[in-house]
Backbone as CSV, one residue per row, in Angstrom:
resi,resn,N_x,N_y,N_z,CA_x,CA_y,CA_z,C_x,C_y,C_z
1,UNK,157.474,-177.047,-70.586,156.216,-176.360,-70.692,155.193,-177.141,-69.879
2,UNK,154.500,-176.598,-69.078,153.530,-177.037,-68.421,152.214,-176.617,-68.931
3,UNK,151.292,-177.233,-69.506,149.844,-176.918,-69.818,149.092,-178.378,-68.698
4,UNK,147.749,-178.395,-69.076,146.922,-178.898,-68.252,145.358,-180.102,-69.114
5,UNK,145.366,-180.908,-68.315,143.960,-181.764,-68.954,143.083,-180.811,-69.808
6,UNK,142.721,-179.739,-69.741,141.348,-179.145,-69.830,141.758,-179.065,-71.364
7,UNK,142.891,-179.454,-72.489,142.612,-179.383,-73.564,141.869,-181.145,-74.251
8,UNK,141.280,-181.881,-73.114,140.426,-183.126,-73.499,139.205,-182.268,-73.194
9,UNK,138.381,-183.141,-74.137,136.978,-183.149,-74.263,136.577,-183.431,-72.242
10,UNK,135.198,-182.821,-72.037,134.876,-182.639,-70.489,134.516,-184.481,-70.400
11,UNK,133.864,-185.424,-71.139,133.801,-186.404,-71.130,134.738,-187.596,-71.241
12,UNK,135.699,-187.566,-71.655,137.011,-188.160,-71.991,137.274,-189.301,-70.976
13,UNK,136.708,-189.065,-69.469,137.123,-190.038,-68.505,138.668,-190.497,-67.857
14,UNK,139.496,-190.945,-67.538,140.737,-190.988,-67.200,141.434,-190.845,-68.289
15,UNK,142.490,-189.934,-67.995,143.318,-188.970,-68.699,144.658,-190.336,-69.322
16,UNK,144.834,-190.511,-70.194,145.846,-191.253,-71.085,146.342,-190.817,-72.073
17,UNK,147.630,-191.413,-72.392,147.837,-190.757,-73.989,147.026,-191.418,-75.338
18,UNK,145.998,-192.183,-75.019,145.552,-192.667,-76.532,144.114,-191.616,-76.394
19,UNK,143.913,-190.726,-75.821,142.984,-189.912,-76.023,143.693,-188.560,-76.992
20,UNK,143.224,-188.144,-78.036,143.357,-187.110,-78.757,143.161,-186.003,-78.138
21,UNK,143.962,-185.155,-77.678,143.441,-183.469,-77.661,142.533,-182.796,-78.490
22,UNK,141.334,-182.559,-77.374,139.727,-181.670,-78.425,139.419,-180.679,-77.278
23,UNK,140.315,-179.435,-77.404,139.694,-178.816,-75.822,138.222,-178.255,-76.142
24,UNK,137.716,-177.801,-75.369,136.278,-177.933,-74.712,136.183,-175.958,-74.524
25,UNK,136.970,-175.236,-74.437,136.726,-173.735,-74.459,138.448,-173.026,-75.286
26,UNK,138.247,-171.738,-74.950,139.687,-170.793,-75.468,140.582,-171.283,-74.915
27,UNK,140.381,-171.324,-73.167,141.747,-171.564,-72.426,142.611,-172.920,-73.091
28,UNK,141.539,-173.794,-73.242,142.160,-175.156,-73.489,142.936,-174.803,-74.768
29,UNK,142.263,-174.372,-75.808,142.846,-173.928,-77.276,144.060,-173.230,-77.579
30,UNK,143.758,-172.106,-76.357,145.326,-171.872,-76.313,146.167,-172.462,-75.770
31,UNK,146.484,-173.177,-74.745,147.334,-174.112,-74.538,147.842,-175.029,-75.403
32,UNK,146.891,-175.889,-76.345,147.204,-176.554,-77.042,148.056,-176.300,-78.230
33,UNK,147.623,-175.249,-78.556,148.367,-173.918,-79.663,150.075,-173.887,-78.737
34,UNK,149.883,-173.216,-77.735,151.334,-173.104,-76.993,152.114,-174.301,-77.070
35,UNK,151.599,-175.375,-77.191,152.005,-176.566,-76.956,152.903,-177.028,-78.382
36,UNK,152.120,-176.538,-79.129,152.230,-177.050,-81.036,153.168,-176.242,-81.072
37,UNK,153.306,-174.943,-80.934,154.575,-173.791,-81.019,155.788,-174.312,-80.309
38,UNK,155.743,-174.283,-79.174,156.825,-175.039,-78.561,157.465,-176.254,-79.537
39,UNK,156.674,-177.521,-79.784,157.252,-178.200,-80.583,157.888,-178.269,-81.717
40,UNK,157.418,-176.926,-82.598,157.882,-176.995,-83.536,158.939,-176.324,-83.573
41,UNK,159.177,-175.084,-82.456,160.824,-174.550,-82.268,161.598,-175.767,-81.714
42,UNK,161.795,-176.860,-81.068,162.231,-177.505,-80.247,163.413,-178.038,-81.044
43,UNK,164.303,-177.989,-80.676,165.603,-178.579,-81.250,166.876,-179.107,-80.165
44,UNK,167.932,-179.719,-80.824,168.326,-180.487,-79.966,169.139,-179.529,-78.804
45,UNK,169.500,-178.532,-78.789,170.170,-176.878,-78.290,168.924,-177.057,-77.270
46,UNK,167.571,-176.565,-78.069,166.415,-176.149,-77.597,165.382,-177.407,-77.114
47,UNK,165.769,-178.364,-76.323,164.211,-179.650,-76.496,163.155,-178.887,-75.582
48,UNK,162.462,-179.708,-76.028,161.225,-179.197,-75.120,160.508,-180.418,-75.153
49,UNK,160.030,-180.251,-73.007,159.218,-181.182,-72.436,157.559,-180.720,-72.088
50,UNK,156.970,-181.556,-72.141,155.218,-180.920,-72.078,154.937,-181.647,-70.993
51,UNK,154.292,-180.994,-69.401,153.811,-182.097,-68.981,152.401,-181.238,-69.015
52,UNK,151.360,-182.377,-68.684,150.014,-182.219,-68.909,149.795,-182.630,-67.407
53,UNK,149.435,-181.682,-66.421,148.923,-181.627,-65.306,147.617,-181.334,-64.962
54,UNK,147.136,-182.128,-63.748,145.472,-182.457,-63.777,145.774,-181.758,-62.438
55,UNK,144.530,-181.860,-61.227,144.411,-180.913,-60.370,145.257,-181.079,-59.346
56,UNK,146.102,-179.968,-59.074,147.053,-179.962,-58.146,146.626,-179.646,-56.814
57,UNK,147.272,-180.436,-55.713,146.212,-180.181,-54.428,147.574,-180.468,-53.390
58,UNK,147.547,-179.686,-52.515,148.864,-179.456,-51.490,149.020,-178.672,-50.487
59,UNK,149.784,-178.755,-49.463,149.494,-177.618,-48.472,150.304,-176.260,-48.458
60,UNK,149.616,-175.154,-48.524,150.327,-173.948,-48.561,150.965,-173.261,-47.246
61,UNK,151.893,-172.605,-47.090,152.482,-172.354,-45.795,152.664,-170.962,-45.544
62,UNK,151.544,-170.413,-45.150,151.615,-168.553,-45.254,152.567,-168.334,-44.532
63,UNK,152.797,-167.277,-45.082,154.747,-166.394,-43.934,154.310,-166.205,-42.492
64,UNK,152.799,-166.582,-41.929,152.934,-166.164,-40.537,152.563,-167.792,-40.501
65,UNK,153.130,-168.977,-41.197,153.437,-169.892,-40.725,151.910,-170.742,-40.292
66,UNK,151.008,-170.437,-41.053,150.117,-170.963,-40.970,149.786,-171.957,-42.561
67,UNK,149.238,-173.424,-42.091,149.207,-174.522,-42.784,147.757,-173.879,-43.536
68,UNK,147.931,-174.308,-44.971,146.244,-174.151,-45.930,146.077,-175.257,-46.609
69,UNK,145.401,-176.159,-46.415,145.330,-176.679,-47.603,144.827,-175.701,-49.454
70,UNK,145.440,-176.338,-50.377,145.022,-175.868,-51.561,144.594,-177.002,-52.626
71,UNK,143.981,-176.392,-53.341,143.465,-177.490,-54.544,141.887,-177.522,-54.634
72,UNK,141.492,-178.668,-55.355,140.097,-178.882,-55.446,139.880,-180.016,-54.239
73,UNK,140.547,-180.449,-54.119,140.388,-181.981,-52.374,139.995,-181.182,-51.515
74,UNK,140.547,-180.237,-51.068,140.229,-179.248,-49.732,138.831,-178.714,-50.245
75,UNK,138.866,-178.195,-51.109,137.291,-177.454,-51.347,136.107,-178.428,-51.716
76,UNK,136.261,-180.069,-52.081,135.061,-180.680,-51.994,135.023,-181.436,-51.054
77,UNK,135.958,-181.451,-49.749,135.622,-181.376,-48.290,135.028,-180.711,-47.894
78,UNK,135.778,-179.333,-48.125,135.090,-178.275,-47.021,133.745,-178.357,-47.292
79,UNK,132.902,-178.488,-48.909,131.533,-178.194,-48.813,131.206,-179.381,-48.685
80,UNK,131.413,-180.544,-48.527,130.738,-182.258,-48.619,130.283,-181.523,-46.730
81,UNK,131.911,-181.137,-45.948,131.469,-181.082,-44.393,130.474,-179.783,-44.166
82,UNK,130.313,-179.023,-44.941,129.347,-178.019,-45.073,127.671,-178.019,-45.531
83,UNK,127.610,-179.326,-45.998,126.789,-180.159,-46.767,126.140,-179.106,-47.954
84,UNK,127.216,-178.608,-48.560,127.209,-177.439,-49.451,126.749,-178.738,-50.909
85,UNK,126.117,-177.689,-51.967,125.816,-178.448,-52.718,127.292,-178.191,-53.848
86,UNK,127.725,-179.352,-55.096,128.789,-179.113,-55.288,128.838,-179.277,-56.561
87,UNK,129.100,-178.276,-57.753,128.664,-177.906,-58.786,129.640,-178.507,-59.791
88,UNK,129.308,-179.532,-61.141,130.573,-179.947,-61.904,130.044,-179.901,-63.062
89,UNK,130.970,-179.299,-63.893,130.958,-179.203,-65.279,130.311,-180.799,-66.090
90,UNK,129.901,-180.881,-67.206,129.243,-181.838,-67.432,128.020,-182.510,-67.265
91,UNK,127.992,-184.380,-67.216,127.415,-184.826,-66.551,127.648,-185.194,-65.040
92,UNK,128.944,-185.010,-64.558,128.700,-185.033,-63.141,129.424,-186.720,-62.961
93,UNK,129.693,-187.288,-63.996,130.421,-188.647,-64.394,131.868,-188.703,-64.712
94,UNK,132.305,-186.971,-64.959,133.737,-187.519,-64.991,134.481,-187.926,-64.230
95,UNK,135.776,-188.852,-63.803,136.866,-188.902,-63.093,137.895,-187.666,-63.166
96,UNK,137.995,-187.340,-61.826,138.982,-186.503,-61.489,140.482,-187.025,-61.164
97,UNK,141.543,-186.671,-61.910,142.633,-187.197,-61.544,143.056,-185.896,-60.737
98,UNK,143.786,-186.047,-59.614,144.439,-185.628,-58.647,145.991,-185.561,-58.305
99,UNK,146.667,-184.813,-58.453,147.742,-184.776,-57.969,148.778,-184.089,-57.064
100,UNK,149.428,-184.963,-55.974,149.926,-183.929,-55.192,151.067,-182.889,-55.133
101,UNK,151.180,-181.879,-54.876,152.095,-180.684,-55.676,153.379,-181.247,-55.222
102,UNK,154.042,-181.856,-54.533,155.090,-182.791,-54.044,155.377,-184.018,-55.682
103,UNK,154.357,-184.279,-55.805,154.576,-185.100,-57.147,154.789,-184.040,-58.605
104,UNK,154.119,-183.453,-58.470,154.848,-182.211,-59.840,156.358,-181.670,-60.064
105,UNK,156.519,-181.573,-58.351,157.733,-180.874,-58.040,159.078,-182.382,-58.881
106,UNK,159.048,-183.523,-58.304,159.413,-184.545,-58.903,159.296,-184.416,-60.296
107,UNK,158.065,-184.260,-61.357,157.837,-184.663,-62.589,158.832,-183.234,-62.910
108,UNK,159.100,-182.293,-62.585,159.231,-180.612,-63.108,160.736,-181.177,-63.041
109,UNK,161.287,-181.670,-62.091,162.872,-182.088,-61.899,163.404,-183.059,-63.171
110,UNK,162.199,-184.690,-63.108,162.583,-185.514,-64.059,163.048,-184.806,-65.444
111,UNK,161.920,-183.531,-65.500,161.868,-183.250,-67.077,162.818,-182.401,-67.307
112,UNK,163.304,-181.664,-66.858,164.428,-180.956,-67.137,165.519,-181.419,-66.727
113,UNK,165.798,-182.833,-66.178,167.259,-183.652,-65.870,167.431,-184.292,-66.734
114,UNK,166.074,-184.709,-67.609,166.230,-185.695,-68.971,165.130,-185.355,-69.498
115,UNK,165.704,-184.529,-70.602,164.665,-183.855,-71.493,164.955,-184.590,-72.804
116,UNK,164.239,-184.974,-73.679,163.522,-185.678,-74.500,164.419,-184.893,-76.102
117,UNK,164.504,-186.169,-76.873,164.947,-185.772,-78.096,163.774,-185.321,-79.341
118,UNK,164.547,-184.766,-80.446,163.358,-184.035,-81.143,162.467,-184.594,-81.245
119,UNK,160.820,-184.325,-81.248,160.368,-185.104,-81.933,159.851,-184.206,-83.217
């Protein structure tokens, strides 16, 4: 199962496991809910892995073979080189963790080559 940061509080600061899950709107709530369901079907037939992914950023390759970047990296370039003004939830103090879709692809492999006993 893949869900995402946004079930931490918007202040929370770098993403760890000794931070408690408190999401911050619905989306987050339901995830976290999906998350609790999953676990509690999970059995040794059935395990289940959770990863918690922060912003994915990578290059896309349209069928006429043209390079895109994607993510949030490309878009607070494009407006930093646009000298666009650049709008963030909060105080404007959180850390953004980043990750590249090449590294998910890895974590998505680990977790289903060695998936985790009940908990």
């Amino acid at each position: 199962m893949v869900c995402q940061v946004r079930m931490y509080p918007l202040d929370a600061g770098a993403f760890n496991f000794s931070i408690d899950p408190n999401p911050f709107d619905g989306y987050g709530r339901g995830k976290l809910f999906a998350e609790d369901l999953a676990r509690s079907i999970a059995s040794a037939s059935h395990p289940v892995s959770v990863l918690r992914i922060s912003s994915v950023c990578g290059i896309f390759t349209t069928p006429e073979g043209v390079a895109q970047a994607r993510g949030l990296a490309p878009v607070l370039v494009r407006f930093a080189k646009m000298n666009r003004q650049i709008n963030v939830m909060g105080t404007g103090e959180s850390i953004k963790d980043l990750v590249h879709v090449n590294d998910c692809a890895d974590a998505f492999c680990a977790a289903a080559a060695h998936p985790p006993g009940i908990m």
